[in-house]
N, C-alpha and C positions, 0 to 999 in steps of 0.2 A: 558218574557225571559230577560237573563240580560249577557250583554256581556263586553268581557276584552281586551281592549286595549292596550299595552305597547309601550313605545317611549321616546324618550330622552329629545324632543321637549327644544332643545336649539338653537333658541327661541321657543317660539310658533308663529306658524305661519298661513297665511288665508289659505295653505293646510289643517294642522292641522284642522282649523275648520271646511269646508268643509267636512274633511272627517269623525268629530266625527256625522257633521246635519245628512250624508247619513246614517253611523251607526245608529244613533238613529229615522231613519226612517225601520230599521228590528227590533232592542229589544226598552224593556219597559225600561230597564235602563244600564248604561253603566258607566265601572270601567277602569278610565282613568289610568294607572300606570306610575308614572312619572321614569324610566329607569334610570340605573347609579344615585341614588340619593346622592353618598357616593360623586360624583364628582363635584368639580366649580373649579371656577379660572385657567383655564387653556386656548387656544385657541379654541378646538374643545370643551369643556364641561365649557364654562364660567360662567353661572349662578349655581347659588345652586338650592336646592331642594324647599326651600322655595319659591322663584323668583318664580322660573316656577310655583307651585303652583299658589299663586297669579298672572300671568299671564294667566294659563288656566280659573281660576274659575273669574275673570273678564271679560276675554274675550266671556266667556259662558255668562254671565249676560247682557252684551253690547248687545247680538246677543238672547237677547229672553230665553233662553232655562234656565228653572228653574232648581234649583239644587236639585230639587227631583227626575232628571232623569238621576244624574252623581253623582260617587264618585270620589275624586281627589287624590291617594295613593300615595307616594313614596316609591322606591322599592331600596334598596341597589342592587348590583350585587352580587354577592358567584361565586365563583372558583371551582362550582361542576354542570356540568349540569346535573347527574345525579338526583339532587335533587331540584334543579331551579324551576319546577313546582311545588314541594310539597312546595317550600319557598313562593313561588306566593299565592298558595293555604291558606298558613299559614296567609297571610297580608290581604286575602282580602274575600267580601261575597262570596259565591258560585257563580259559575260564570254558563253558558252554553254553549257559543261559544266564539273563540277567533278569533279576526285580527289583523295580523299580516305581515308583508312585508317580514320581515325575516328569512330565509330558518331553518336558528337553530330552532329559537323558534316555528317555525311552526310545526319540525320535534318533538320538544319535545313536544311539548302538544298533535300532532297529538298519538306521542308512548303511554299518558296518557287515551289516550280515547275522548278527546275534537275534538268535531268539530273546525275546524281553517280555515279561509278564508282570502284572503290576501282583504284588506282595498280596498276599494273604488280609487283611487288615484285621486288626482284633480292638476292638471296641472304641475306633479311633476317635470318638465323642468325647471318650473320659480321657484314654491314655496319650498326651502330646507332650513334646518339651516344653512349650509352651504353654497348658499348664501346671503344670509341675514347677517351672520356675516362677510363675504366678505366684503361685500357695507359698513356696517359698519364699515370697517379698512380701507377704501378707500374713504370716504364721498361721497359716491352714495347713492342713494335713498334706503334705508334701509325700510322706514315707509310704503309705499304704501303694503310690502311684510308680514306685521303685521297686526291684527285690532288695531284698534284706542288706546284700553288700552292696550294691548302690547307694544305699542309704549312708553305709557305713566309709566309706569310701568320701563320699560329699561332708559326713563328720568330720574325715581325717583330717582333709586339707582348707576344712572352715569354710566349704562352699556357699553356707545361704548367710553368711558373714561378708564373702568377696561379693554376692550377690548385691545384698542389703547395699556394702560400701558404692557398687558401679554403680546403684541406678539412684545415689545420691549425687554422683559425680555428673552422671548424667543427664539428672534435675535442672543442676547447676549452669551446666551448658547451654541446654536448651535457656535457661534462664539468661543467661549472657544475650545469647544472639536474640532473643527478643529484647531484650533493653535497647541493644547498639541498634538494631531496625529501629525502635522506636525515635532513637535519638539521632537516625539521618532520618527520620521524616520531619522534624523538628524544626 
C-alpha cells in the first residue's frame, strides 16, 4: 500500500519525522508532497522547495529509513479545489490512502473516493513550524525542535539569517502602509 502525505513542512521538523516513522509503520511506501512549492522568502513560507526537499530526504537518511520507502514531490498550489486532487493525482504514483490534518483536503480526497486519515500527531504543542521559526527570530533554541540535518541544512543556506532579514523587511512594510493610512486620514 502506498500512501500521500501533504505539508508545507517549513521547516521540517522532529513532529514531521515522527509522524512520517508512524505512517510508514501502516503502508509499504509513502509520497511525501512538499505543499505550497511555488512559496519561500517570506516569514510563514521561508524556505523554497528545494530546501525542504533536501531537508526531508536527509533527515530521512539520518534516521534509518531508505528512500525506497519515500518519494519527496513538490506540489505548487492552483486556485481551483475543484481540481486540486486531479493536480495531486497528475504529480505523483498512484497513491491509496491519504493523511492529512487539514479539513479541506481531507474533504476533497475524501469527495475523490480516497480513504483519508488525519496523521498520527506527535507532540503537536511543542513541534510546529511555526514555532521553530519563532525561536529562530528570537535566538531560542530553535535546533533541539529539528533533526540534526535540518538543523544543518538551515546553517547551510543561512536560514535564521534570511529569516531574521524577511521579518525586517516585513516590519517595514507593515510600517509603510500604516503611515500612508495615517496620512489619507489626514
Amino acid at each position: 500500500m502506498r500512501g500521500l502525505l501533504v505539508g508545507r513542512m517549513q521547516p521540517f521538523h522532529q513532529g514531521h519525522l515522527e509522524v512520517i516513522k508512524r505512517i510508514l509503520e501502516e503502508v509499504d511506501e509513502l509520497i511525501i508532497c512538499i505543499g505550497s512549492a511555488q512559496l519561500s522568502h517570506s516569514l510563514r513560507d521561508p524556505f523554497t522547495a528545494g530546501e525542504r526537499i533536501m531537508m526531508v530526504t536527509k533527515a530521512l537518511s539520518e534516521n534509518g529509513i531508505p528512500a525506497s520507502r519515500y518519494y519527496v514531490i513538490p506540489v505548487q498550489d492552483i486556485e481551483c479545489n475543484a481540481v486540486w486532487v486531479a493536480h495531486i493525482e497528475m504529480l505523483t504514483p498512484p497513491f491509496d490512502k491519504v493523511y492529512s490534518g487539514n479539513p479541506l483536503v481531507q474533504r476533497l480526497f475524501q469527495e475523490a473516493g480516497y480513504q483519508v486519515t488525519a496523521p498520527p500527531l506527535y507532540s503537536r504543542e511543542k513541534y510546529s513550524g511555526t514555532t521553530v521559526r519563532e525561536r529562530m527570530l528570537t535566538d531560542s533554541d530553535w535546533e533541539s525542535l529539528v533533526p540534526g540535518a535540518v538543523a544543518e541544512v538551515i546553517k547551510e543556506i543561512k536560514g535564521v539569517e534570511r529569516l531574521k532579514h524577511l521579518s525586517r523587511k516585513e516590519l517595514s512594510e507593515v510600517l509603510e502602509d500604516a503611515c500612508e493610512d495615517h496620512n489619507r486620514q489626514i
